[in-house]
Structures are given as C-alpha cells and as structure tokens.
N, C-alpha and C positions, 0 to 999 in steps of 0.2 A: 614683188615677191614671186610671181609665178615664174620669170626669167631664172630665177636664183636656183627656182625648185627642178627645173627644165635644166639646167646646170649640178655638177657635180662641184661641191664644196673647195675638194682638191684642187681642181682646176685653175688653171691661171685667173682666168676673165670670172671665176667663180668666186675665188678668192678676195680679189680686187671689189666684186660687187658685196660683197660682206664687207669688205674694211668701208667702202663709202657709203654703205647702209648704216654700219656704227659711227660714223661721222656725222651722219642726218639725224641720225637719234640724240645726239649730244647730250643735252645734261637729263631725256629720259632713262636715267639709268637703272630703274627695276627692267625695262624692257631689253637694255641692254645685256643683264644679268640673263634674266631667260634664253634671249639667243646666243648668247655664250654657253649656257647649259645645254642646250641645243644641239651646240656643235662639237662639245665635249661628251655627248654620249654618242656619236656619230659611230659607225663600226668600221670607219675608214679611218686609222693612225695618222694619215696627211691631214685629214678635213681635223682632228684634232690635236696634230700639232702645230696649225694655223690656230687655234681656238688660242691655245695659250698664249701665244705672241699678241694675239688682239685682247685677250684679260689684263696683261701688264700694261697695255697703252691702258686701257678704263681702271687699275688702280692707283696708277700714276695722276689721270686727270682729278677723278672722284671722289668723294667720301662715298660710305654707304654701307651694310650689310652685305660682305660680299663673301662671309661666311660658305654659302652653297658653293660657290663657282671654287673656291677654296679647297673643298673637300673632293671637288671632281677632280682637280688639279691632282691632286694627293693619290686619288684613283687612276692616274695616267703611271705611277711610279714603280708599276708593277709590271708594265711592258714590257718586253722583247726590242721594241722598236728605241736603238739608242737616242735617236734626232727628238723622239717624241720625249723620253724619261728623260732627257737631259733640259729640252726647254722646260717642263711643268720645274725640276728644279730651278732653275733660274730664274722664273717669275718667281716660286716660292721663297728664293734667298734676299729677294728684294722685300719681302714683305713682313720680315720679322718677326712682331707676334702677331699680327696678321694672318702667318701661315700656321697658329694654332691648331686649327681644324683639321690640316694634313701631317700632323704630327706623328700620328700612328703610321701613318704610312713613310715617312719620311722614317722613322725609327725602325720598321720592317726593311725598309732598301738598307738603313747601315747597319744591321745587324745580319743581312744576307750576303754582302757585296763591300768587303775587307775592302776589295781591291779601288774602290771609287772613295777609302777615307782621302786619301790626300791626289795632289792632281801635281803631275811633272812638267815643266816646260824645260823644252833644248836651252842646256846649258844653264839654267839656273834652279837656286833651291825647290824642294818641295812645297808647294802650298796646301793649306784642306782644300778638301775635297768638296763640292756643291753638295750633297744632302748632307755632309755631316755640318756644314756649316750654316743651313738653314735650319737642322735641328736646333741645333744651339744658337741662333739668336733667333726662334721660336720664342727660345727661352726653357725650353723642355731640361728636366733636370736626365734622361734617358742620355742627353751627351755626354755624361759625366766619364763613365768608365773608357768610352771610345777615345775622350781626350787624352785620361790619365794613360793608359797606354801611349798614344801616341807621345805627350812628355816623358814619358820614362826609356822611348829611342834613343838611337843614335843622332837623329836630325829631326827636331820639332816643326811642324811648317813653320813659316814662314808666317806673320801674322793672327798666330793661332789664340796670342793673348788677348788678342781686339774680340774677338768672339767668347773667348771665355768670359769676357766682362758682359755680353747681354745675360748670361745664366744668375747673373748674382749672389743671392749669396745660396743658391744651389751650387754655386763652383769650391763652395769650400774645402770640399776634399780634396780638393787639385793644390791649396794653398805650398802643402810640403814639394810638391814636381815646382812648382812656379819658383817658390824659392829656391830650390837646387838649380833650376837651370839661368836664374839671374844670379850665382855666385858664380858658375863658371864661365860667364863671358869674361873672354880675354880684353881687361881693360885699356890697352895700348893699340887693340886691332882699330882698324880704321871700321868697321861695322859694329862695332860698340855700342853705339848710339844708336843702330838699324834691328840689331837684336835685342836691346833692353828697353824700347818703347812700347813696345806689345806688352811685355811680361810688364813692367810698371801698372799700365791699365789694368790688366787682372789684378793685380795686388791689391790697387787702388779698392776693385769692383768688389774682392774677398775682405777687405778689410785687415789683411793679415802682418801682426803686430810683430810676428816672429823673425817679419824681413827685411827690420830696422840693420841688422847688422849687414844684411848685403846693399839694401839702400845706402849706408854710409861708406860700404866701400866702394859706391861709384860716383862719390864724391870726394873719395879721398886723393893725394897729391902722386897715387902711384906716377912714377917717371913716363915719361912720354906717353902717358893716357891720359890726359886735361882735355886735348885740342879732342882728342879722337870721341870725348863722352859730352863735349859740347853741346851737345844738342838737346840732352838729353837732363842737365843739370837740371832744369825748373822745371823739368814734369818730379824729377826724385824730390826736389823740396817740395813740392806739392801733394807729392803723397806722404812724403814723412808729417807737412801738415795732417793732413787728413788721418793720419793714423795718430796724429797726438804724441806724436814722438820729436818736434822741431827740436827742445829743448837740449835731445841727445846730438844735437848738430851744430849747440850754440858757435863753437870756433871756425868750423867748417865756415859756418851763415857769415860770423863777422867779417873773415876776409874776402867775402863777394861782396862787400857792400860795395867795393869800388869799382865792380867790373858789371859786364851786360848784364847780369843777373840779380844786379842791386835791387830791384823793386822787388823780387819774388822773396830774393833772403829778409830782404827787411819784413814783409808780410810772416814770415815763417817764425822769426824773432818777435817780432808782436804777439803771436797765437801764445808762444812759449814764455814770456817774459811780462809782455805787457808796458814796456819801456816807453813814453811818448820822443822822451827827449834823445833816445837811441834811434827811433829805427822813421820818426816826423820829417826832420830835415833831409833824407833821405829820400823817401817820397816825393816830398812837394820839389826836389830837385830834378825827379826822374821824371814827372811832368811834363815837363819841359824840353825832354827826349826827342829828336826825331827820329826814335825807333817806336813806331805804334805799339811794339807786343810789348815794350818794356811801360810802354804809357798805360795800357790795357790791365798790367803787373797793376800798379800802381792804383790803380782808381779802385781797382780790387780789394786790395790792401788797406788803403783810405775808407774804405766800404765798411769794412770791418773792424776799422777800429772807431764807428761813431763817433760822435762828440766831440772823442778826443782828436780830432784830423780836423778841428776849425779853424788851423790855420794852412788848411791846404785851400779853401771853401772859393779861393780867387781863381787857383788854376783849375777847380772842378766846373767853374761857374762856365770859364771861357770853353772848355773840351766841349762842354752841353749844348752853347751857344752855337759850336759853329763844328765843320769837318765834318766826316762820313758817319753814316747815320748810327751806323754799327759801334762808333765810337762815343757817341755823342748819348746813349741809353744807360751804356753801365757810368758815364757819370753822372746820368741823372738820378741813377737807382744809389750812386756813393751821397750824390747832395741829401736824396731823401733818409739813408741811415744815419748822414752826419748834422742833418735840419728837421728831420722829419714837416719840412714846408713844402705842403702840397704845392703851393702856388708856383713857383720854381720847376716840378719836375711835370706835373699833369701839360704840359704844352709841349715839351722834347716828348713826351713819351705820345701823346695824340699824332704829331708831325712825322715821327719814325714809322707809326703804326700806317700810315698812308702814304707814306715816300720809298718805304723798305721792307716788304712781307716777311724777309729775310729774318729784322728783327723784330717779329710778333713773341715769338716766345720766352725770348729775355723779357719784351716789355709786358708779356701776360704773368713771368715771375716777379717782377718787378711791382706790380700791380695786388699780387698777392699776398705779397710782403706788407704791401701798404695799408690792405684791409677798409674800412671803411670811407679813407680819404679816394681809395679809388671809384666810387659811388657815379661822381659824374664823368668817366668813359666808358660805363656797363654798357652803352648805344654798340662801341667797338666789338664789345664779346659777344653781345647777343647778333650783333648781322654778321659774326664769323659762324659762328653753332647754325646759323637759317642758311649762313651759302652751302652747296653741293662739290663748288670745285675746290681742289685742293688749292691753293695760295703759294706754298713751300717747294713743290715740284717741277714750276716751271710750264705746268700744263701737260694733255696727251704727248707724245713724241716724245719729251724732255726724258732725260736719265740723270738717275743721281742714287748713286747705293743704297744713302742714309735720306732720301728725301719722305720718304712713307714714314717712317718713324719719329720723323720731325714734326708733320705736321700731324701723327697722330697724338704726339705730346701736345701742340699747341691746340687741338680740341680737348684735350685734356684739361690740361691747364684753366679754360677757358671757363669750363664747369668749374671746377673748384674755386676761382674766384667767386662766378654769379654765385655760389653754393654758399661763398663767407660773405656775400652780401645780405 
C-alpha cells in the first residue's frame, strides 16, 4: 500500500498496482468496495475513471451490495470530463436494476443533454443513446416521455423496443407509438424482420391487446413479404399467445402447421382451441426435427398442454436422456407438467445444474413449478445463495450485456423456491 500511496492513481505503474491489488483481494469484496470508493471520490477524473472500469470487472465477477460504489458511479455523470461520464455510463448500462441507485442522476444527464438520447455510427441507423438506455433498463419509469418522443420521430433507434421491455408495464403509455410504428413497417422490405423484433418485445413487455391487428398483418400472405418476415413469425405467434389473442389467427396458425414454424403454430392453436387430436401429431412429429429451435417449439408446447401430450412422453423421455444440456431441462420440465414424476426429472435437472451454470435458471423455474417434489435439490439453492461469485458471467474479465441480470434472476429465483419450501 505505501508504494500505491507513493504513486499517483492515474499513473500507468499506479494504475496496474490497483488492478493486481483487486485481483489479491478476490472474493474479499466489502474491501474491494471500499477502495473502489476510494478511488471514486479521488479529485483526479483519470484516477476515477480507472475506478469504474475496475467496478465493472467486480460486478461482473461478484454478488454483493454494491449499492454505494453504485451511486458514486451515478456522481461521476455530472462531469465535464467526457472519457470519465461516458464510462460510469457504461458500467451502469450493464447493470440494470442494479443501477437503481444512480437513477437520479442518470435521469438529470437525460433530461439536460437531448443531445446524448440516441448515439450515431458512420453509415448506419441511430441507436439510444447510453444514459437514456441505462435509465430504462434501470427500469425507472422517468424514461417514459424521452422514449415516446423519440417513437414519435422520424427514425426510432434502432433497438429501442428491447429496452422499453425492461420498463414494463411502466411502458404502457408508449403501447399507441409501438403500435403505429409496428404497422408501418414495409412488410416486403428485406429489414422487416430487423425492425419488428424489438417492437414485438415491447408489445410482448406492455401487454397491449390493441396490436393484434398489426400482429396479424405481419403474418399475413402480403406478396413478396413471407421470406422477408421470416424471422420474425414465431416471435408474433408468441406474442399473439401471450396476449390471448391466438384464436384471432386460427387460419393463419393452420397453414404453418407444415412449414418451420409447425411447432410454435401448433402451440398457439392449443392456447386457443385446446384441440389434442389437432395440433398432438404435430408435435410429437416436430421432435423429431433436426432443427433444435423447432424441437425447443415443441417441448414447450408439449409442456403446456399436460397430460394431454402422453403420447409425446417417448420423444420427451429421449430429449432428457441424452444432447445438450440446454435441451435436455425444458424436456425435463415438459415430462414434469405432462407426469408430474418427480423421479424422471429430479436427475436431468441435478446433472444440468453441475454440467451447465448456463441452465440454472430455467432449472431454478423449473424447480419452482414443482414445489414440494423439489425438497431433495434445496443442497443446490442454498450453496448458490452461500457462493459470492457470480456463475452466469463467466467470471471478472468476461462480458456479456444481459449477464448481471441473469444471474440476478437466478438469486432470485433461488429464494423463492427455498421460500415455497
């Protein structure tokens, strides 16, 4: 420490001896908080905007109350110094509702500085802008009016409906801009499919029942727009599910039963009908797929329609048994809706939990669903809630957008299971 103090934070050789001082500290992370506080109240902008680049390595690696270092962050967003306000943003946009804390301030930057809502790159569309898009998947409902202006442009970023879905059903007054600008995608453009998958998610996130009719016209047979919305079809059945509207699509649903998207239609026609002998032979054939998403369709589907899917109960058994782990969980979680035998699923879902961190949180819903039969894996939830590292991140260094929010779901989760125990 006296070397460090003997040195200027800034400094090259200064800098380096804090990054390998927070590497000796490793999983003491109150202490690590502190000299992150430390270095964030510094009166040098370089010695602090090294601070936030080393906070995003420690809330990538760690769980913990990181609350304080949070709101210091948030106090960096009032600088002059661009290099500095522009990191403390982009740690905070990694952290979701995490960046809670810095909300006020993150809500002072976009309500002073129009000019930072959306960010331009050479030659292609606008995207939002970093504080406006850490306010809103803060989750703060203050992003509301910034959006709806921004939807009511001439050019919506790019993106901008993936964000409005963290606000949820704070977005609903966006519901009317979402829908007007998911009816005027030209559905024959080749970016069809690149512009109506954002606004779908917000639809999805608002709940909003009024955008059945633009939902089914990106299903419908307009001429040379099929190939161009391809992509796009099983997210719009999925939210027409979700909005309880499949029924208004029954003709649309039937003629997909024969193409890639047979396993979602049939899923969507079950929600709306309830038909076995319609939409059974249909599944247990799509099974059998070797296209995984269309299997992933399927087991989904089979999930949901319990009981009555015991004659899929052969090909869910094999999915379970054997293939990637990721594959191998939601048909353990279909056998458990369509056998409720614990005996069956409690061993795919142990073996996943220790082969593929990845699928902790399906198998922590999965688990919750089950309720009492899940009793003997509680060992798995409680030594997740005692560890400190995060599991889902990939450790310090690693990056990943949605990795903090993942696994702060899968702590989540984890509690409410032991909670229905």
């Amino acid at each position: 420490m006296g070397r460090i103090r003997r040195l200027r934070p800034s400094d090259e050789e200064g800098a380096a001896l804090l990054r390998t001082l927070h590497s000796a500290l490793g999983d003491r992370v109150d202490e690590r908080l502190a000299l992150l506080a430390g270095q964030l109240t510094s009166p040098d902008p370089v010695d602090r905007c090294n601070a936030a680049w080393m906070s995003a390595v420690l809330f990538r690696g760690w769980r913990g109350d990181h609350s304080g270092v949070v709101r210091l962050l948030g106090a960096q967003l009032g600088t002059e110094e661009d290099r500095l306000r522009d990191a403390a943003v982009s740690v905070l946009a990694e952290l979701f509702a995490l960046a809670a804390p810095a909300a006020d301030d993150l809500h002072a930057l976009v309500a002073t500085r129009p000019d930072l809502w959306t960010h331009r790159w050479e030659r292609c569309p606008p995207t939002l802008g970093g504080p406006l898009k850490a306010l809103a998947r803060s989750g703060d409902h203050r992003a509301v009016p910034v959006l709806a202006q921004l939807l009511a442009g001439p050019a919506a970023p790019v993106g901008l409906g993936l964000e409005v879905a963290h606000l949820g059903r704070a977005a609903i007054p966006l519901a009317p801009a979402l829908r007007h600008r998911l009816g005027r995608i030209p559905l024959a453009s080749p970016s069809a499919a690149r512009l109506a998958a954002p606004l779908l998610t917000a639809v999805r996130a608002t709940g909003d029942a009024d955008a059945v009719p633009e939902l089914l016209r990106l299903l419908s047979d307009t001429p040379g727009g099929a190939r161009a919305r391809d992509a796009v079809v099983g997210q719009v059945i999925e939210t027409l599910t979700d909005l309880g509207a499949a029924a208004q699509a029954r003709p649309l649903l039937r003629r997909l039963l024969d193409t890639r998207h047979a396993a979602v239609a049939a899923g969507a026609l079950w929600s709306a009908d309830g038909d076995v002998s319609a939409v059974l032979p249909v599944l247990v054939r799509e099974l059998t797929r070797a296209d995984p998403v269309a299997r992933q369709h399927a087991v989904r589907a089979l999930g949901s329609m319990g009981p009555a899917a015991r004659a899929a109960l052969p090909g869910l058994r094999g999915l379970a048994r054997s293939g990637p782990a990721h594959e191998r969980v939601p048909a353990a979680c279909a056998l458990w809706r369509v056998t409720a035998d614990a005996g069956l699923v409690r061993p795919v879902l142990r073996a996943a939990w220790a082969e593929a961190p990845h699928t902790r949180v399906p198998v922590a819903r999965c688990l919750l669903m089950m309720g009492p039969a899940a009793a003997p894996l509680r060992g798995l939830l409680t030594s997740e809630l005692a560890a400190g590292h995060r599991h889902l991140t990939g450790g310090e260094g690693a990056y990943g957008s949605h990795d903090i929010p993942a696994d702060e779901e899968l702590v989540r989760l984890c509690r409410e299971v032991l909670a229905a125990l």
